[in-house]
Biotite code that builds the C-alpha atoms (Angstrom):
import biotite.structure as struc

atoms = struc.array([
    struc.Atom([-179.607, 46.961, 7.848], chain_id="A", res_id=1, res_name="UNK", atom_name="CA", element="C"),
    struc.Atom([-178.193, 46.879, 11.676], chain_id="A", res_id=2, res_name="UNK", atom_name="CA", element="C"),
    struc.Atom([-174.745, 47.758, 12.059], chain_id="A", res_id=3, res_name="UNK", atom_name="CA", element="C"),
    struc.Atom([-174.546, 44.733, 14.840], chain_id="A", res_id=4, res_name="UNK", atom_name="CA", element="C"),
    struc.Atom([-172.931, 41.261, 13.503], chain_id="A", res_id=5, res_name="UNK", atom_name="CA", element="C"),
    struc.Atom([-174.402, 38.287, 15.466], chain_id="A", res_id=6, res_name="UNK", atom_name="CA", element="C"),
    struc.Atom([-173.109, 35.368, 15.673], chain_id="A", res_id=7, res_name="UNK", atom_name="CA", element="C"),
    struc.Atom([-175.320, 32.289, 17.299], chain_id="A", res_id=8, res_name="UNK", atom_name="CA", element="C"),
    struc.Atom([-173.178, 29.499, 18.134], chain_id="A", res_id=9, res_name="UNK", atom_name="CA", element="C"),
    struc.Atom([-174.962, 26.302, 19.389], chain_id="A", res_id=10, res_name="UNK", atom_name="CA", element="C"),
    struc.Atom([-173.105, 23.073, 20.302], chain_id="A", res_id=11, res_name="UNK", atom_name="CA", element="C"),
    struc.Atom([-175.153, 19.988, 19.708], chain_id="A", res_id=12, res_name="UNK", atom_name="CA", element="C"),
    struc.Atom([-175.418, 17.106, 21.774], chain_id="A", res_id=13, res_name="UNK", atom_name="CA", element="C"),
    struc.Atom([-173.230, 15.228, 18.893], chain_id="A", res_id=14, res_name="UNK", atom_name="CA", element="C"),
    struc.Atom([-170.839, 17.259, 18.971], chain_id="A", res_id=15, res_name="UNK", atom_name="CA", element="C"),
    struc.Atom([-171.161, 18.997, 16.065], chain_id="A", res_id=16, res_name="UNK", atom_name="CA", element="C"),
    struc.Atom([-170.845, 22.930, 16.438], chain_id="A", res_id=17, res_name="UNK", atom_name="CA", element="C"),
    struc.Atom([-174.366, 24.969, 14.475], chain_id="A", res_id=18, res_name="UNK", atom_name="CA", element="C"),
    struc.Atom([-172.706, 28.724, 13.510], chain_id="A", res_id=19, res_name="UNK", atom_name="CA", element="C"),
    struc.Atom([-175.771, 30.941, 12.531], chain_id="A", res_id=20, res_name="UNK", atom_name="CA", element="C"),
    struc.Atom([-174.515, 34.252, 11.404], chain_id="A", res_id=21, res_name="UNK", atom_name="CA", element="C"),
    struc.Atom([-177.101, 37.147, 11.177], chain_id="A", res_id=22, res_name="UNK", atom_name="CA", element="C"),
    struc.Atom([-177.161, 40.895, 10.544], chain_id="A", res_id=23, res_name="UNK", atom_name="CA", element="C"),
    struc.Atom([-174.927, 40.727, 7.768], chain_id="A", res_id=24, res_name="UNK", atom_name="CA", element="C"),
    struc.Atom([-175.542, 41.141, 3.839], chain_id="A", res_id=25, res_name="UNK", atom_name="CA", element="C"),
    struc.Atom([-175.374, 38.592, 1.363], chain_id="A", res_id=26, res_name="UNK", atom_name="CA", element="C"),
    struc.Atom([-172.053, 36.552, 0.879], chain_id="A", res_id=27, res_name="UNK", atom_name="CA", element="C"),
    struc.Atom([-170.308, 38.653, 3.644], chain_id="A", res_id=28, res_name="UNK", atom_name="CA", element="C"),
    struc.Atom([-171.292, 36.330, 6.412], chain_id="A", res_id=29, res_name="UNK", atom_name="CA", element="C"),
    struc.Atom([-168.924, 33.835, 4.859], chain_id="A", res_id=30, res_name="UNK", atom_name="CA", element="C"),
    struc.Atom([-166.383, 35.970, 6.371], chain_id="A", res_id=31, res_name="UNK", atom_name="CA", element="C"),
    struc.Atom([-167.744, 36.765, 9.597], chain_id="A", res_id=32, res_name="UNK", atom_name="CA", element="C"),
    struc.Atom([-167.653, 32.752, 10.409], chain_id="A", res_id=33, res_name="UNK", atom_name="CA", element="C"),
    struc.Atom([-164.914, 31.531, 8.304], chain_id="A", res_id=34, res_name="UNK", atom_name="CA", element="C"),
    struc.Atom([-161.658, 32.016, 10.934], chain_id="A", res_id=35, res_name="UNK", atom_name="CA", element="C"),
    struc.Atom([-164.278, 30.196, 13.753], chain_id="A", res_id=36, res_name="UNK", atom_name="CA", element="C"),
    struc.Atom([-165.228, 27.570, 11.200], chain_id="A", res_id=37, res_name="UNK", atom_name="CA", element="C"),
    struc.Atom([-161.473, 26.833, 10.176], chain_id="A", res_id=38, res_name="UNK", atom_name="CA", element="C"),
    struc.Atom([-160.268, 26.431, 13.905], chain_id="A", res_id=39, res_name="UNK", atom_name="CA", element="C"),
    struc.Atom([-163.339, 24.104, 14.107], chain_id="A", res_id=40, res_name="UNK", atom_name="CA", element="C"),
    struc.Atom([-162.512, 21.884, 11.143], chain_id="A", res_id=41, res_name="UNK", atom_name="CA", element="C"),
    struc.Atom([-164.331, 20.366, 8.424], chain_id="A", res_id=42, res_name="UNK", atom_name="CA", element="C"),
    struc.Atom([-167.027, 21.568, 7.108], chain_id="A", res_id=43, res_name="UNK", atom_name="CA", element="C"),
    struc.Atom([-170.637, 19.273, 7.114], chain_id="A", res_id=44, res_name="UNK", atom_name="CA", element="C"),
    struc.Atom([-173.126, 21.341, 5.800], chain_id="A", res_id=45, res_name="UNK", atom_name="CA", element="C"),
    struc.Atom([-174.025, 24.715, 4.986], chain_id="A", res_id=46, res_name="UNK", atom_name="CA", element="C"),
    struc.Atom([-177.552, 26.001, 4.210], chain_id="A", res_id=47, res_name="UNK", atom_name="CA", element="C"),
    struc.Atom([-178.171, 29.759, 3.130], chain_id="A", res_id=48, res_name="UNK", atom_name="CA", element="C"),
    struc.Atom([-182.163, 31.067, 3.565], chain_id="A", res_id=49, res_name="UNK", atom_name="CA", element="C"),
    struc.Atom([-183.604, 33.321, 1.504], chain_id="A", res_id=50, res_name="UNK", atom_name="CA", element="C"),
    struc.Atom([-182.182, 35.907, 3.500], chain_id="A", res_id=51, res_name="UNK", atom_name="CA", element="C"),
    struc.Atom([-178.522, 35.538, 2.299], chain_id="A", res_id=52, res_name="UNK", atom_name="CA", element="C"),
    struc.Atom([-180.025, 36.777, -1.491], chain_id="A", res_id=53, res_name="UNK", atom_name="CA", element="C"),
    struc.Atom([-181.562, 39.685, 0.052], chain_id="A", res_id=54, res_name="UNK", atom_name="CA", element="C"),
    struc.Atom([-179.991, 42.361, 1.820], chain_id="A", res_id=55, res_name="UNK", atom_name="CA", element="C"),
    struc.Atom([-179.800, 40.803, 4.953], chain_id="A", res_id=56, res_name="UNK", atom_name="CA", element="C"),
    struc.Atom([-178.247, 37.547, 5.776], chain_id="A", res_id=57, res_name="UNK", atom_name="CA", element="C"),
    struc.Atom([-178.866, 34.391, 8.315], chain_id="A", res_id=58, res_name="UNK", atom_name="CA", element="C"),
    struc.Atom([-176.803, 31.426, 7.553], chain_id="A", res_id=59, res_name="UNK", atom_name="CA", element="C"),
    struc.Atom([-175.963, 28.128, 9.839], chain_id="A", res_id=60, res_name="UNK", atom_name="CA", element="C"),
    struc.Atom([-173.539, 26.346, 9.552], chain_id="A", res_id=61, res_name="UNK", atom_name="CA", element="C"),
    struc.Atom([-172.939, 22.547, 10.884], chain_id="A", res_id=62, res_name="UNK", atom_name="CA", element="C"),
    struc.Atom([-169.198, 21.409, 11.244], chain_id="A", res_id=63, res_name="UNK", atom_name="CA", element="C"),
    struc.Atom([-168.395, 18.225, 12.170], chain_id="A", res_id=64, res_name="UNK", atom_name="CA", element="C"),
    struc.Atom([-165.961, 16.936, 14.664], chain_id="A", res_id=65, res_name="UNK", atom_name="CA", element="C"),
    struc.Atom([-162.987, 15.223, 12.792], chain_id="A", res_id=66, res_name="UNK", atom_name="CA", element="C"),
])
């Protein structure tokens, strides 16, 4: 596992804000994005890969404007 935490943020043309969190294990990632995705608002969507069961972790997030 790499000690680096990376954090992709992408800003769609909606709007909405796409968090993908990588090179961190399992459920930790929540974490990582969770202070970002509360100042962002609301939730949309979240999708794990099969990553996030393994050891190491890339998750995106989608939160919509509201």
């Amino acid at each position: 596992m790499s000690d680096k935490q990376v954090m992709e943020i992408s800003i769609l043309p909606s709007g909405e804000v796409k968090i993908q969190v990588k090179c961190v294990p399992g459920a930790a990632c929540e974490a990582v994005s969770a202070a970002l995705e509360q100042s962002l608002g609301r939730i949309k969507d979240r999708e794990h890969t099969s990553e996030y069961y393994e050891e190491a972790v890339d998750e995106t997030v989608t939160v919509g404007r509201g």
